[in-house]
N, C-alpha and C positions, 0 to 999 in steps of 0.2 A: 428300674426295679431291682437290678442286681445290685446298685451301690445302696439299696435298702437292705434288703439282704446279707451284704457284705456289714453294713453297719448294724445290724442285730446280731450278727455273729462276733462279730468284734467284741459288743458289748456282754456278749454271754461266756465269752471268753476268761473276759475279766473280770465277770461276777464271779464265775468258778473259782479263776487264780487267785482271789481277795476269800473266797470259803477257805479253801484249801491251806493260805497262809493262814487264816483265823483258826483253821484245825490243828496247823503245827504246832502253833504258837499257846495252845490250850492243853495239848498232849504230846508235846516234844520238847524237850530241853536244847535251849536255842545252842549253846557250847558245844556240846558233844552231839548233839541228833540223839541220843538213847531218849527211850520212852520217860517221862515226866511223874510226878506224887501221883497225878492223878488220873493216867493213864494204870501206873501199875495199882493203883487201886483197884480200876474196873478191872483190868484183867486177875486178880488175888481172886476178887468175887466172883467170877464167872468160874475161875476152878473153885471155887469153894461150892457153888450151886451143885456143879457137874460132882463133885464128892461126894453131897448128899444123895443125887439121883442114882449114884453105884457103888459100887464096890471102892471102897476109897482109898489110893494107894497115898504112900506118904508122900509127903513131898515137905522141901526145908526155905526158907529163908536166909539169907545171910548177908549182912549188912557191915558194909565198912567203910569207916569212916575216918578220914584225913584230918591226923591232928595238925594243928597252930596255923589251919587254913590262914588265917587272916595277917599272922606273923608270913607268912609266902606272899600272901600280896602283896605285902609291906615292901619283902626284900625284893621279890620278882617284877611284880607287876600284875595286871590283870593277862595282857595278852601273852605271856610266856607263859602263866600258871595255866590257862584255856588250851593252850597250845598240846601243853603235857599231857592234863585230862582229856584230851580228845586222844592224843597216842596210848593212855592208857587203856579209855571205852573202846578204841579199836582192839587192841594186845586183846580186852579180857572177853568181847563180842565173838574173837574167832575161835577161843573155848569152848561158845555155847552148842549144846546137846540140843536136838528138836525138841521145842518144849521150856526149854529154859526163858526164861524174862531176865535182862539183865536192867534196871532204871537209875538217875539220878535224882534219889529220893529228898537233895537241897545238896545246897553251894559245896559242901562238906561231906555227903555224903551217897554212896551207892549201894543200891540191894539188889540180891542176886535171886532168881525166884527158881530152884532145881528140881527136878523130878527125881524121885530115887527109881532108876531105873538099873536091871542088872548086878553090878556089883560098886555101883555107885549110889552110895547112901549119901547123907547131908555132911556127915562126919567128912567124908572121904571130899566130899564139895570145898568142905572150908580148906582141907589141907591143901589142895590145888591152886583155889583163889590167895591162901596166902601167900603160897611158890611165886603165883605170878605177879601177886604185886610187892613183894619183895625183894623182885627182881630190878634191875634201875630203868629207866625211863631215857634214853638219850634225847637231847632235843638242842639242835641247834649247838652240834658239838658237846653240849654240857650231859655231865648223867645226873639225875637226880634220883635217888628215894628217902622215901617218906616212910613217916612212923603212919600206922593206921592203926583203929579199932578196931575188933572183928567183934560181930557179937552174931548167934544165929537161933533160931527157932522151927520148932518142927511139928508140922499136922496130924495128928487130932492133941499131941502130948501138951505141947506151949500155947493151946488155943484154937478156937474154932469159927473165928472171927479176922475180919481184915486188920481191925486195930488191935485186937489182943495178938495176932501175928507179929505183925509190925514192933507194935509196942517191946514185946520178948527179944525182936532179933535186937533191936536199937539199943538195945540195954548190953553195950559192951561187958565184953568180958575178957575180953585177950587183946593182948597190945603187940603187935610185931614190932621188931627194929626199933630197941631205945640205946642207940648212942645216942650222944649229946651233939649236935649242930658241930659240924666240922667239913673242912675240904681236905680231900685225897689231896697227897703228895703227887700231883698230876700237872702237866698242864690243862687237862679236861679235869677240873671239880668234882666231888661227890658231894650233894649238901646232903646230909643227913637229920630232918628234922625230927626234934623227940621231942611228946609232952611234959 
């Protein structure tokens, strides 16, 4: 009777584990672990529901996005460019304020979901995020930074909606860091990539 038991538990063990990866894999970004499109979608909507039912405080978007991704794969690789974006979702995760969403909304790009809270407005958001990702990336001896987009969008003004959010932030508007592709006079590299 126990090695029934023990074999029903076994098996419900591993239905669970086989949910559980079927959860990650539906709302987690396998590279970095940040929340996934369609994770930060339901969470956009549930704060958009919670705005209508009160007093609706602002809150911003901010989306940025890594130019000549696929020119980095070319020269890096997959698993050294995974490598970087995982040390960068970490760097930009330990930033976040209670309440922040930070997701990777495709291969290329991340959005940041802020609360204006205090004397942190959206404006004051993007000037941060671009600090930090202007900042280089060490990994495995090497420093890399990259050119990004930044584009952002803010509640009730750019939209009242998941996609007309989205849509506003995506719609770059500012470009950090355009040198032209080059290595520091180092024996540690800086590649510098520019659209």
């Amino acid at each position: 009777a126990n090695s029934k038991w023990s074999a029903v538990r076994i098996a419900r063990e591993r239905e669970l584990q086989a949910v559980q990866r079927a959860h990650r894999l539906a709302y987690y970004d396998e590279v970095t672990g940040l929340p996934n499109r369609s994770l930060f979608t339901e969470k956009l909507l549930r704060q958009l529901v919670d705005a209508d039912s009160r007093d609706s405080t602002p809150f911003g978007l901010i989306y940025a996005e890594l130019r000549d991704y696929r020119l980095l794969l070319q020269r890096f690789g997959d698993e050294r460019i995974n490598a970087v974006l995982k040390a960068l979702s970490r760097r930009l995760a330990d930033e976040l304020l209670e309440g922040d969403v930070l997701a990777r909304l495709s291969s290329d790009g991340m959005i940041l979901f802020v609360r204006e809270v205090g004397d942190r407005d959206t404006a004051t958001a993007v000037s941060r995020l671009c600090a930090l990702l202007s900042t280089p990336i060490v990994e495995s001896g090497d420093s890399f930074r990259f050119t990004w987009g930044i584009g952002h969008s803010r509640y009730p003004e750019h939209g009242q909606s998941t996609q007309a959010l989205i849509r506003a932030a995506t719609a770059v508007q500012r470009q950090i860091g355009t040198e032209a592709p080059a290595l520091a006079s180092s024996t540690r590299p800086r590649y510098a990539i520019a659209s």
